[in-house]
C-alpha positions in Angstrom: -18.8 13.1 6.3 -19.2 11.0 2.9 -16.5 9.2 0.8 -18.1 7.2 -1.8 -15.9 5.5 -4.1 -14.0 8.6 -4.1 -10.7 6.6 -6.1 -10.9 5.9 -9.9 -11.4 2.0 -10.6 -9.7 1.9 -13.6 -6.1 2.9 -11.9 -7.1 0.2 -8.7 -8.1 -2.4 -10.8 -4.9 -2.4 -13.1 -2.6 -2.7 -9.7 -1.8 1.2 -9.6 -3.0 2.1 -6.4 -0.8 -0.9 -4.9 2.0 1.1 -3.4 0.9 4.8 -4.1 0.3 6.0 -0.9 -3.4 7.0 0.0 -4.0 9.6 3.4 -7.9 8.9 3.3 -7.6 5.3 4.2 -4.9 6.2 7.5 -6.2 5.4 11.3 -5.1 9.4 11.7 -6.8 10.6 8.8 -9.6 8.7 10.3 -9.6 10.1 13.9 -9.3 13.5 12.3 -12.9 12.8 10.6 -14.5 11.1 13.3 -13.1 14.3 15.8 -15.0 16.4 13.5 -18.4 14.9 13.7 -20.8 16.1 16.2 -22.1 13.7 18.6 -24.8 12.2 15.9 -22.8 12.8 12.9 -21.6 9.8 10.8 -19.0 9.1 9.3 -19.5 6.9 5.9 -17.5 5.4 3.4 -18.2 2.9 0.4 -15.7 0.3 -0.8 -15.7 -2.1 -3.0 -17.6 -5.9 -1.7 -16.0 -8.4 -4.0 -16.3 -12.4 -3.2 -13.3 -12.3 -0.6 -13.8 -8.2 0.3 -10.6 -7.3 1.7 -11.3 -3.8 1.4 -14.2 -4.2 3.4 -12.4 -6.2 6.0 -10.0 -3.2 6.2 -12.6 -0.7 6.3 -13.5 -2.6 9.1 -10.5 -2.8 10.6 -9.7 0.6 10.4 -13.1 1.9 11.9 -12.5 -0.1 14.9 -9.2 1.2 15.1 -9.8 5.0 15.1 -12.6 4.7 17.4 -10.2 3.1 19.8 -8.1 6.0 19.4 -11.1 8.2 20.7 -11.9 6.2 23.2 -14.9 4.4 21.7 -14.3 0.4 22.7 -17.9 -1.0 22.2 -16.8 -1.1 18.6 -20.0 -3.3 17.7 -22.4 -0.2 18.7 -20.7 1.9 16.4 -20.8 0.8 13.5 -23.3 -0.4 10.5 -22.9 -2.1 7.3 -24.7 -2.3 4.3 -24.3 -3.9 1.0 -25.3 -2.9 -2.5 -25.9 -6.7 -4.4 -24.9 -6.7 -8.2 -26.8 -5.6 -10.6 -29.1 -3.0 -8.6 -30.6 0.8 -9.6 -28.5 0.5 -12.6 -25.6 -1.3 -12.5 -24.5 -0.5 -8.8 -23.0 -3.4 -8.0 -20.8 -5.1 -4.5 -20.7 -1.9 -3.2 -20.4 -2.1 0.6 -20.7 1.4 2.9 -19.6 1.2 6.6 -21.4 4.0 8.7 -19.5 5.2 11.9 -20.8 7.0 14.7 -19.3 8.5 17.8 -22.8 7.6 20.3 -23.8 3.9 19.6 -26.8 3.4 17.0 -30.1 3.2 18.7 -32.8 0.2 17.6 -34.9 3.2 16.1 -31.7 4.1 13.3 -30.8 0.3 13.2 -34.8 -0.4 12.0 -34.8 3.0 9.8 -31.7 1.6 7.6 -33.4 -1.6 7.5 -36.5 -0.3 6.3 -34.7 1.9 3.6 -32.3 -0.5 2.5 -35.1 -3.2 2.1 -36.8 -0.4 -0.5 -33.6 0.1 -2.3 -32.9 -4.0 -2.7 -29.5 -3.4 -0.2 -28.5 -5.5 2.5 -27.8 -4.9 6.0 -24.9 -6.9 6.6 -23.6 -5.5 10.1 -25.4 -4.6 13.5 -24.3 -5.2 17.0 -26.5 -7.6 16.9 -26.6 -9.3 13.0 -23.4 -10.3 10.7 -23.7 -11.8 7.5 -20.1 -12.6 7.5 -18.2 -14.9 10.1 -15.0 -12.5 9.5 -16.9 -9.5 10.9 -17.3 -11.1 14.1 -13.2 -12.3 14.6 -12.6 -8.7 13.2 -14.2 -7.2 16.1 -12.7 -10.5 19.0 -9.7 -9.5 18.0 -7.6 -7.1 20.3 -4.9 -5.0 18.9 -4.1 -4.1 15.1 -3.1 -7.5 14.0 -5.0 -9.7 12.4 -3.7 -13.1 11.4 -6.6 -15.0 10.4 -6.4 -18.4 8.5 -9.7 -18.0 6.6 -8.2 -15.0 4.7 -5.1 -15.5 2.7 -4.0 -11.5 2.5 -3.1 -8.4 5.2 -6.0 -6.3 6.2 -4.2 -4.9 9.1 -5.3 -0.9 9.3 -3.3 1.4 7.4 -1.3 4.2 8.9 0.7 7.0 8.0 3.8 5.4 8.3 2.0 2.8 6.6 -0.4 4.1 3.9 -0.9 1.2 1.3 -4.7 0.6 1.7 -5.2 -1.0 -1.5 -1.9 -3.1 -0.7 -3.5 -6.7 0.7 -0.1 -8.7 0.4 2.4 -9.2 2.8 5.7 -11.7 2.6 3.6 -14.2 3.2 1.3 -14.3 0.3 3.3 -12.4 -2.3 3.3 -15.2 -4.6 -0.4 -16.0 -4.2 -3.0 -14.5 -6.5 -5.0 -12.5 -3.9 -8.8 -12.3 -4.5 -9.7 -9.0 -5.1 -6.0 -7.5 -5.0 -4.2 -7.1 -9.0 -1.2 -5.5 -6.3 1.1 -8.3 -6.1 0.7 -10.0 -9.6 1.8 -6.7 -10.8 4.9 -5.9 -8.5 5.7 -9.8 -9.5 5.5 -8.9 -13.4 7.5 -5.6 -12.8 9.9 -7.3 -11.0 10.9 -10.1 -13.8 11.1 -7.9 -16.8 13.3 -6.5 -14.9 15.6 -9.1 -14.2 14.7 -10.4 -18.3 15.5 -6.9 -19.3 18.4 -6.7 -17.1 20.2 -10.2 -18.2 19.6 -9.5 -21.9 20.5 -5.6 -22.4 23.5 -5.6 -19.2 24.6 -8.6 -18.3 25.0 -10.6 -21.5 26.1 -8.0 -23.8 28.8 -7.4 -21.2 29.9 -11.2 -21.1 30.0 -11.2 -24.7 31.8 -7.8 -25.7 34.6 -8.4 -23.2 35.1 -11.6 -24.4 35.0 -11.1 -28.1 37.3 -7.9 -28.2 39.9 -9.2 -25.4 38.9 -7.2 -22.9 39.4 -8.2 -19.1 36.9 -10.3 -18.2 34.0 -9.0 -15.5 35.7 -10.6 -11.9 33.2 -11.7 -9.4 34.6 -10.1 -6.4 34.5 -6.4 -7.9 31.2 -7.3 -9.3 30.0 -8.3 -6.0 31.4 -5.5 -4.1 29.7 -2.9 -6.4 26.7 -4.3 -6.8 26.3 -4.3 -2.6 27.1 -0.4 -3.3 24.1 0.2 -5.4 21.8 -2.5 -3.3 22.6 -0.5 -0.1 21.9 2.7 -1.9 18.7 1.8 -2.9 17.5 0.2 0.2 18.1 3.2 2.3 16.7 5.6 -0.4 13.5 3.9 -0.8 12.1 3.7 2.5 13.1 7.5 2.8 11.6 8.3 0.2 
């Protein structure tokens, strides 16, 4: 089963993809492919390997967490990585592809990628017994679907359906931090204040002004307040439902 690249750049990179919801990058949508793999079937999926890769660091996290749900827990057996550098067969570049299997990859497969990926310039950048990358190894210590590590500033907790933001990397935490790799936040953060510029200079002010200059009453704060909490409440139980 083969996924490569299947989402349009141009949409991810300008912050759309932040909060649309994706169903290929779920833990469920992932058991379902890995339930319909024979016993040496792989699964494989290629991403996007940037300086700080987060969606590589949630590929990852995600493949260990749907094998868990099918009762694979030698998650290091499993599971291959390789890496396209920049610049290679024609402008192919940080492209990483994760290969899943239900049986664990014998030193025979392991030495065939190798081989092939030293003819096509690619690098091997996860075994069960090689990692290029220090995070690969906490990814696969770590127990559970939480992962809180200090040497990446950004959430690559597995997505599920209840959950399915895969190219969403923020969390409170780091909303006001440009996020390698993830245009998400910067976005939601621009949104956010034209609205608030847009809603001060076209609402609030003309109000303020026209009741002022044509004797109206005055807006009163409590009435304000207590309408306002109407439409906040509104909104915050219509969003999540929706």
């Amino acid at each position: 089963i083969q996924a490569s690249l299947v989402d349009t750049f141009a949409a991810a990179s300008s912050g759309a993809y932040a909060l649309s919801e994706n169903s290929l990058y779920t833990k469920e949508a992932w058991v379902t492919y890995l339930k319909h793999l024979t016993p040496e079937g792989i699964l494989t999926f290629s991403r996007w390997h940037h300086a700080t890769p987060l969606e590589i660091y949630r590929v990852l996290t995600l493949a260990k967490s749907a094998l868990r749900e099918v009762g694979v827990t030698d998650y290091r057996q499993h599971i291959l990585l390789v890496i396209a550098p920049k610049l290679v067969n024609g402008g192919f570049f940080d492209v990483g592809t994760i290969l899943v299997s239900l049986s664990p990859f014998t030193d025979q497969e392991i030495a065939k990628l190798k081989s092939i990926s030293k003819d096509l310039l690619f690098k091997v950048a996860l075994t069960k017994d090689e990692s290029i990358d220090p995070v690969f190894d906490r990814i696969f210590e770590q127990s559970g679907d939480v992962y809180d590590f200090p040497l990446i500033r950004g959430n690559i907790d597995p997505p599920t359906d209840n959950r399915p933001f895969f190219f969403y990397f923020s969390d409170f935490k780091h909303f006001f931090e440009d996020l390698d790799g993830s245009i998400g936040p910067k976005t939601l953060r621009d949104v956010t204040l034209l609205i608030v510029i847009f809603g001060a200079v076209f609402i609030l002010i003309p109000c303020l002004v026209t009741a002022q200059s044509k004797g109206l009453d005055p807006i009163r704060f409590l009435p304000t307040v207590y309408f306002s909490s109407i439409g906040f409440a509104f909104m915050f139980v219509e969003i999540p439902l929706i």
